[in-house]
N, C-alpha and C positions, 0 to 999 in steps of 0.2 A: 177503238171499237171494243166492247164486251161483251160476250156472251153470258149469260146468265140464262139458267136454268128454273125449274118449282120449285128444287130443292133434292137435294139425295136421295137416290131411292123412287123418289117421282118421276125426274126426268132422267132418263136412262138414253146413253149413248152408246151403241152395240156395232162394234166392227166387223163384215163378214167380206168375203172372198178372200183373194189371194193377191196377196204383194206383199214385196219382201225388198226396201223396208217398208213396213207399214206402221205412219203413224197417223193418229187419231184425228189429232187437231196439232197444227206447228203454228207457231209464233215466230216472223222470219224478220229482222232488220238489215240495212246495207249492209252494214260491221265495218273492215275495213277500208281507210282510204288507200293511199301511195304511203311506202316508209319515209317516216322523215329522217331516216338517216339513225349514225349508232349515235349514241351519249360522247359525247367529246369529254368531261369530266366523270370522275365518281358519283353516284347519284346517292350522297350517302343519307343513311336511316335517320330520319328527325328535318332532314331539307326537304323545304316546297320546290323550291329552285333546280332544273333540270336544264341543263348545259346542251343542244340539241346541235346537229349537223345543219339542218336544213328546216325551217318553220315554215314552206310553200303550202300556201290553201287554208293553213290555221288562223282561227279567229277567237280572240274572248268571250268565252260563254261555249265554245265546243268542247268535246270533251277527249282527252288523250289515251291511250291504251299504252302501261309499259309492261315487260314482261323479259323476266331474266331466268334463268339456270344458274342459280349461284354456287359456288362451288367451294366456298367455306364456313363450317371447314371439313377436312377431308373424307370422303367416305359419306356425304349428306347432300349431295347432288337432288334439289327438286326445285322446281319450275314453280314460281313466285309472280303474281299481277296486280297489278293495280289500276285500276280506272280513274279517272279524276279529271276535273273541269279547270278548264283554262281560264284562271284569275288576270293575270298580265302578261305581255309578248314585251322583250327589251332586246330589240339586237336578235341574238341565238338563245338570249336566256330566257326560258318559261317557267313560268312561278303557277302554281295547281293549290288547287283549295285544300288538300291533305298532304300533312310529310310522307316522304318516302319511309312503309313499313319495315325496309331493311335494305342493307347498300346493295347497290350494284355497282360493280364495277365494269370502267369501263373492257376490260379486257373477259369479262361475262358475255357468253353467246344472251343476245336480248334484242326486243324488239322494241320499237317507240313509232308507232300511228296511231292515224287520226281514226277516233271511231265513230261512228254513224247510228244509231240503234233505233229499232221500231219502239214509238213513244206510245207510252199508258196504253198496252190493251189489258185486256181484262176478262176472266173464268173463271165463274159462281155458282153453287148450287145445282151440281151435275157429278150423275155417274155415271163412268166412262167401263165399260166391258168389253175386253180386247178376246176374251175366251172364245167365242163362235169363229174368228176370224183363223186365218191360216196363214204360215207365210215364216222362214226364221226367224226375221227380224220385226216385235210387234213392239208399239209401245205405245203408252197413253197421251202425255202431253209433250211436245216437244217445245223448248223456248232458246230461241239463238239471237241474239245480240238485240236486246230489248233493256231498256230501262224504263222506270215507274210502272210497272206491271200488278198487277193484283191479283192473284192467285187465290182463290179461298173457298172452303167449303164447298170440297171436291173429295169421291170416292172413286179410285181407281184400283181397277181389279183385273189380275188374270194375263198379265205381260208377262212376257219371256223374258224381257229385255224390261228397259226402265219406265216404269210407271211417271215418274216425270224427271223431264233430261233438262236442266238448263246450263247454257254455256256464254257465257259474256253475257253479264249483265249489270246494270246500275242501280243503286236505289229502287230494287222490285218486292216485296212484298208477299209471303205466302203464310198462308194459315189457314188452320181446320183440314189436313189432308189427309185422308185413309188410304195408305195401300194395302193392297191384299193378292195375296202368292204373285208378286212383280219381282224380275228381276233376275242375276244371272252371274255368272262366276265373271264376267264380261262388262258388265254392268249394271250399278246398284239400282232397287229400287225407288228410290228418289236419290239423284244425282244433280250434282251441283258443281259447276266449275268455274274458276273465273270470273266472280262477282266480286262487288266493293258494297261498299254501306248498303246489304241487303235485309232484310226481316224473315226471321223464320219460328213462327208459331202453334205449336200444338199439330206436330207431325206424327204421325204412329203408322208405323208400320209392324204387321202382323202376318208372320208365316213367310217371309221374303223367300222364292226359289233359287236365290242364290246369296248376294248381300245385301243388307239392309241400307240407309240413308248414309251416306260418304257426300262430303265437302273437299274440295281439290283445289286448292292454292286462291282460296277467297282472302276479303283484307275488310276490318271494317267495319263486321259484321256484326249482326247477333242471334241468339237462339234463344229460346225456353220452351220447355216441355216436350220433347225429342222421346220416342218411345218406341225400339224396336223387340219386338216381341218372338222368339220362334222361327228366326232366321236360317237358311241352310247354311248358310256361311257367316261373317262377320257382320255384328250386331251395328255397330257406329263406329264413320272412320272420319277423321280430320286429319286432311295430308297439306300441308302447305299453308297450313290456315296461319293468317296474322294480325294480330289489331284485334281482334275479334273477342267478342264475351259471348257462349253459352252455358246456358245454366237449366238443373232439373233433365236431364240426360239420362234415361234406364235401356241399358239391354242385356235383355233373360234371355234364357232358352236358347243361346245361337249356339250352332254346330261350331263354331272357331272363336274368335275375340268377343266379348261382351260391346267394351268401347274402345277404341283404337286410336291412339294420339301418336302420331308417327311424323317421318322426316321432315324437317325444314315450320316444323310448327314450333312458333314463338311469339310472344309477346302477348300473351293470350290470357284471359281471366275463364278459366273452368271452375262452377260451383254445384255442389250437389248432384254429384253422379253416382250409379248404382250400377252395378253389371253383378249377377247372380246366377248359378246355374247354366255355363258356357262351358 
């Protein structure tokens, strides 16, 4: 299902009463199944090959959920995931269409299920105004365990909290998105968590009430033209991020970090970044 709108500006979406959390529009899939169990081997960086407990209910062509806290080396403790589609089942050995972006060992607190996700929805051509509305917690678009999603040519304005939150997702797709004054010492204005081979195109964010657009242990990925403008807090943050290329990145004017490349980010191609006046 997609919603689509006239276009920015035309069709306008305005939150009012009271609820707390209040979100706009949420994008909701299963997510998880039953744990299949810990990794019986190392799941090391560059293998397809995942050594599993327990393969009950999985099938080729479903898609797996792993996710570790790795813990070297010391003192770089952060929370690393990766999504990926079941190529072959042999016995306990599952072979996935992507290497593993970094080891895990088996002695790493981590998880391994089966994930579920709401397929292809879709939100175009709309602005969403969380301002009239009341409540702590507002936010514009919420997205939880979706893959193939399409995001695009969307204006959101006026959240406390995050103008759009996605967390678990697959190959989803976002471009053309304006924030304006979203967001929160708590939670950035466009937030990202937990994605794999996702797209992210011609984001800007302007004037964030707290931090601007942050990425949390994505794999896969890619960006161009990321632009946080006048942020109250930290302009661009990439935590966890792996595999991943963005490029053409500016954040001016933030009250704290311009752009922020922190713990457990590796293997990554950044080009063409700007931070000025932070």
């Amino acid at each position: 299902v997609s919603l689509r709108g006239a276009g920015i500006g035309m069709a306008i979406l305005k939150g009012s009463g009271t609820i707390s959390p209040f979100n706009a529009i949420t994008f909701q899939g299963a997510g998880f199944g039953p744990a299949l169990g810990s990794l019986t081997r190392n799941l090391t960086r560059g293998s397809k090959v995942a050594a599993l407990t327990s393969v009950s209910g999985l099938a080729i062509g479903e898609l797996l959920y792993l996710d570790a806290t790795v813990t070297v080396p010391p003192g770089q403790s952060a929370t690393n995931s990766l999504i990926a589609e079941v190529t072959r089942i042999a016995s306990l050995n599952v072979t996935l269409e992507v290497p593993a972006p970094i080891t895990i060992n088996t002695g790493d607190t981590h998880n391994v299920k089966k994930w579920t996700p709401l397929y292809a929805p879709g939100l175009a051509d709309l602005t969403i105004d969380m301002g009239a509305a009341t409540g702590a917690v507002r936010r514009g678009v919420v997205i939880n365990d979706v893959r193939n999603g399409r995001f695009e040519h969307l204006e959101i304005l006026n959240c406390p909290e995050s103008g759009l939150q996605s967390f678990r997702g697959y190959q989803n797709h976002y471009e053309d998105i304006k924030l304006r004054k979203c967001g929160s010492a708590n939670e950035s204005d466009f937030q990202i968590a937990f994605e794999t081979h996702s797209h992210f195109d011609d984001i800007q964010s302007i004037n964030a009430t707290g931090f601007g657009p942050q990425w949390i242990a994505c794999s896969y990925s890619r960006g161009d033209s990321i632009v946080s403008t006048g942020a109250n807090g930290r302009g661009i943050k990439f935590h966890g991020l792996l595999e991943s290329n963005f490029e053409n990145l500016v954040g001016v004017n933030s009250a704290s970090t311009g752009i922020a490349i922190t713990l457990r980010t590796q293997y990554n191609n950044f080009k063409n970044l700007v931070a000025m006046q932070n």
